[in-house]
N, C-alpha and C positions, 0 to 999 in steps of 0.2 A: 571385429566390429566394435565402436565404438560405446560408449556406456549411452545408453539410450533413454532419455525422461519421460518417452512416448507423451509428449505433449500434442497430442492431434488435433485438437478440438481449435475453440474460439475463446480469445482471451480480452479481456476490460480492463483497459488502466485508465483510473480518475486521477487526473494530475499530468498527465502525458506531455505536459508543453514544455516541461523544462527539470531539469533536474534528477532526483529520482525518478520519479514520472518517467520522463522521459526513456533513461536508463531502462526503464523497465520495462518498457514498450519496445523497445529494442533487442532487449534480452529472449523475449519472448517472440519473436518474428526472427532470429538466430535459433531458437532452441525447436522451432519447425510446428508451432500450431498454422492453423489454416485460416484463422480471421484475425484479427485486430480490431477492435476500436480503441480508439485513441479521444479519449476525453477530456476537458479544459474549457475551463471557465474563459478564457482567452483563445479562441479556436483557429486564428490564423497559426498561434503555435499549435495547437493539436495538429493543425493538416501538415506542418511543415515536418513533425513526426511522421505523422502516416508514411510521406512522400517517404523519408530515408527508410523506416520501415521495409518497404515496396522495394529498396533498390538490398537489402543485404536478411532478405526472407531467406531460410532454406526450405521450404514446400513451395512444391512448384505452382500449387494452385492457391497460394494466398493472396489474402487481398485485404486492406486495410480501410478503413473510415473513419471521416473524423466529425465531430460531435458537441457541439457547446454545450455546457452542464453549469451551474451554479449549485453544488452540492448541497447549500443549506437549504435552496430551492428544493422542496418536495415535488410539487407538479414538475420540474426541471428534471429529478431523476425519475419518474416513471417518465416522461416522456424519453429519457436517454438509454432506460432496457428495453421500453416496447420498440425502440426505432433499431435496437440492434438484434433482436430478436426478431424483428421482421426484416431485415438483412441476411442474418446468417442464422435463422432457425431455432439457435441457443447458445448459451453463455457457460462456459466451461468451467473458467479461472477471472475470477474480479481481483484486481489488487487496485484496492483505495488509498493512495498514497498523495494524493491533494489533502492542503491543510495550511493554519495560518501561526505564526508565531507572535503576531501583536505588535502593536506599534510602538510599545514604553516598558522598559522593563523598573517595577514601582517594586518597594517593598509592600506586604502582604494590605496592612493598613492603609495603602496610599491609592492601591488599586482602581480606576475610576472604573464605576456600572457599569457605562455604556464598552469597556474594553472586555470585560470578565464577561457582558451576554454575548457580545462580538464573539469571542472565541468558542464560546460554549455554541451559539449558533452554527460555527465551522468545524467544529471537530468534533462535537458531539453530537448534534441533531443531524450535520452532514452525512456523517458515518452513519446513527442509526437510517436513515431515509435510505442511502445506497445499501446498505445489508438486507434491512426489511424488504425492498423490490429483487436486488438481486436473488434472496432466499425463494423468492414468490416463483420468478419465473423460472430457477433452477430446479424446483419441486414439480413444475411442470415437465421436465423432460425426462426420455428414457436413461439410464445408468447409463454411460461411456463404456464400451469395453476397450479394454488391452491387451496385448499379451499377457502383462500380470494377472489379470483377470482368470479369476479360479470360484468352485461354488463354497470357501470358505473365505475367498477374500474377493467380494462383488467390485463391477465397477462403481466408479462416481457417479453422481447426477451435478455434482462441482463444487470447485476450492474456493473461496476467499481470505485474501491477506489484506486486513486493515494495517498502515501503517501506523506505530504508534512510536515513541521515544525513548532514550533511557532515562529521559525528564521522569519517565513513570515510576522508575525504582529510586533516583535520587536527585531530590528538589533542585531547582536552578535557584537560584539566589534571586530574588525579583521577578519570577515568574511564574508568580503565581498563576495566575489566568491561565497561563499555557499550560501550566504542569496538570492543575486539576482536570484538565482536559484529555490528558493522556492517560491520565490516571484512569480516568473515566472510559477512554478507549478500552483497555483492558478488561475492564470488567464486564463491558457492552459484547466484545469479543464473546469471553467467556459462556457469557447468558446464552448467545445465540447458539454456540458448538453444544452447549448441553441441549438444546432446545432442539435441533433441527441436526445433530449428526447423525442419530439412528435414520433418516432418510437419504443418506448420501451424499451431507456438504459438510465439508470441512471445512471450518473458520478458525483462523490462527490469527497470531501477529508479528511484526517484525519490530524490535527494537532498536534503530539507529542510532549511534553516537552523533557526535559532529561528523557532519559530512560538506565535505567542499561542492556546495550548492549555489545560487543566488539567492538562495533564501539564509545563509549560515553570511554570505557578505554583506547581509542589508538586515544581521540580527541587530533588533535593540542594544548602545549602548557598545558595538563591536570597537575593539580599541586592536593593536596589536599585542601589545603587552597583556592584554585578557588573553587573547591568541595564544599566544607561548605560555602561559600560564597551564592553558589546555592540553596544550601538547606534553608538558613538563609532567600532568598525572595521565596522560596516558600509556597505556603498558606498550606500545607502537612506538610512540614519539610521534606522531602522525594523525591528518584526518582522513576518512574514508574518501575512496575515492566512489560516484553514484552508482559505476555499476559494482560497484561490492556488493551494495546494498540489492539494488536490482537483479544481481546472480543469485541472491541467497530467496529475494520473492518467488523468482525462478523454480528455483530448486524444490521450496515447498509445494509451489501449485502441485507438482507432478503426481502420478501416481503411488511412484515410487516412497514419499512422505503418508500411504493412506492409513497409518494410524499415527498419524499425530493430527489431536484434535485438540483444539481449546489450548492452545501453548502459547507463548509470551516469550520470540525470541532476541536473545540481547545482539549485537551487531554489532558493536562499540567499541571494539579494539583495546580489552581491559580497562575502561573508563571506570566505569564502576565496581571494579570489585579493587580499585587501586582507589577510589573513595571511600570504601567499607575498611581501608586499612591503613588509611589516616587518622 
């Protein structure tokens, strides 16, 4: 028998239209949970998820939904877990991997307000809104059991993986807005896994390098010679491909990760510890 993540439950990905997102929602409808929602601020790509979700599921009995969200909208995420929760019951595994990188990349000083509230609005109030609701209605359910499930090691009531950057361990050059953002991701992470793991949710993070996205072709300021630049300190010589990234969200939701709590993981393909030694 193959190694088994016992992923049974219902999984949530914010971001699901494209990309990592995407990746992810796929990963998870492969690895045999039983529901999907597929969330997106853009929801004709949500559904168009879903659909391929639906054709390479391994549980015979899933079934996928999809869901318009505007994450910095609050009323937008409680109304996106009461409507998935009145769908399929409960919410297993949230991986919030929607987010914005900014239109300009400024040096620190040049930064305009309205860009630096923009992002803070998207990646920081976003994020807190989707944790805060998802924590809500995960406390509401009973523990998941699994096979691993022992009276020393209980099941979950569920995982969250916020997406965050390795912008968070080493600044981007003009990106400010964004990095303090992720920065801030991490520490929001953190709060909440002390806050709420003794109840049976695990909140972590994932840190990505560059990854070959449309959001990494349409970065601020993208040149090719910056391109090869990046590649040239990376310990790979390469960018991630989405589901790297999405294998490794994967990986954590399961049960199998159920004492890692509150962690910060790098993704990055030696990015940064090949900056720490410049």
């Amino acid at each position: 028998m193959g190694f088994n993540l016992f992923l049974r439950g219902v999984a949530m990905v914010v971001g699901a239209g494209q990309g990592m997102g995407r990746a992810t929602a796929l990963s998870f409808a492969e690895a045999g949970v039983r529901g999907l929602i597929c969330a997106d601020i853009n929801q004709s790509s949500a559904l168009a998820t879903a659909e391929e979700a639906r054709k390479i599921a391994s549980n015979k009995d899933f079934d996928a939904i999809s869901v318009a969200c505007d994450m910095s909208n609050h009323q937008n995420v409680k109304d996106l877990v009461a409507q998935s929760a009145a769908r399929f019951g409960r919410i297993d595994y949230a991986a919030n991997v929607a987010g914005s990188f900014g239109k300009s990349r400024k040096a620190f000083a040049d930064t305009p307000d309205e860009e630096w509230l923009q992002l803070q609005n998207i990646n920081i109030n976003g994020v807190f809104y989707l944790v805060k609701e998802q924590v809500k209605q995960m406390e509401k359910q009973e523990r998941l059991e699994t096979p691993l499930t022992s009276a020393s090691r209980p099941g979950e009531r569920g995982s969250i993986i916020n997406l965050s950057s390795a912008a968070a361990v080493i600044a981007v050059p003009g990106g400010a807005a964004y990095t303090h953002t992720k920065f801030a991701s991490n520490g929001l992470t953190k709060a909440a896994a002390q806050d709420h793991g003794f109840n049976g949710i695990r909140i972590n993070a994932v840190l990505p390098g560059y990854t070959m996205t449309p959001g990494l072709a349409g970065f601020p300021g993208a040149t090719p010679e910056g391109a090869q630049k990046i590649l040239d300190a990376n310990t790979l010589h390469r960018f991630a491909e989405p589901k790297e990234i999405a294998d490794t969200i994967v990986l954590l939701s399961s049960p199998r990760n159920s004492y890692m709590i509150g962690a910060s993981i790098l993704v990055d393909g030696g990015q940064t510890i090949t900056a720490e030694n410049e």
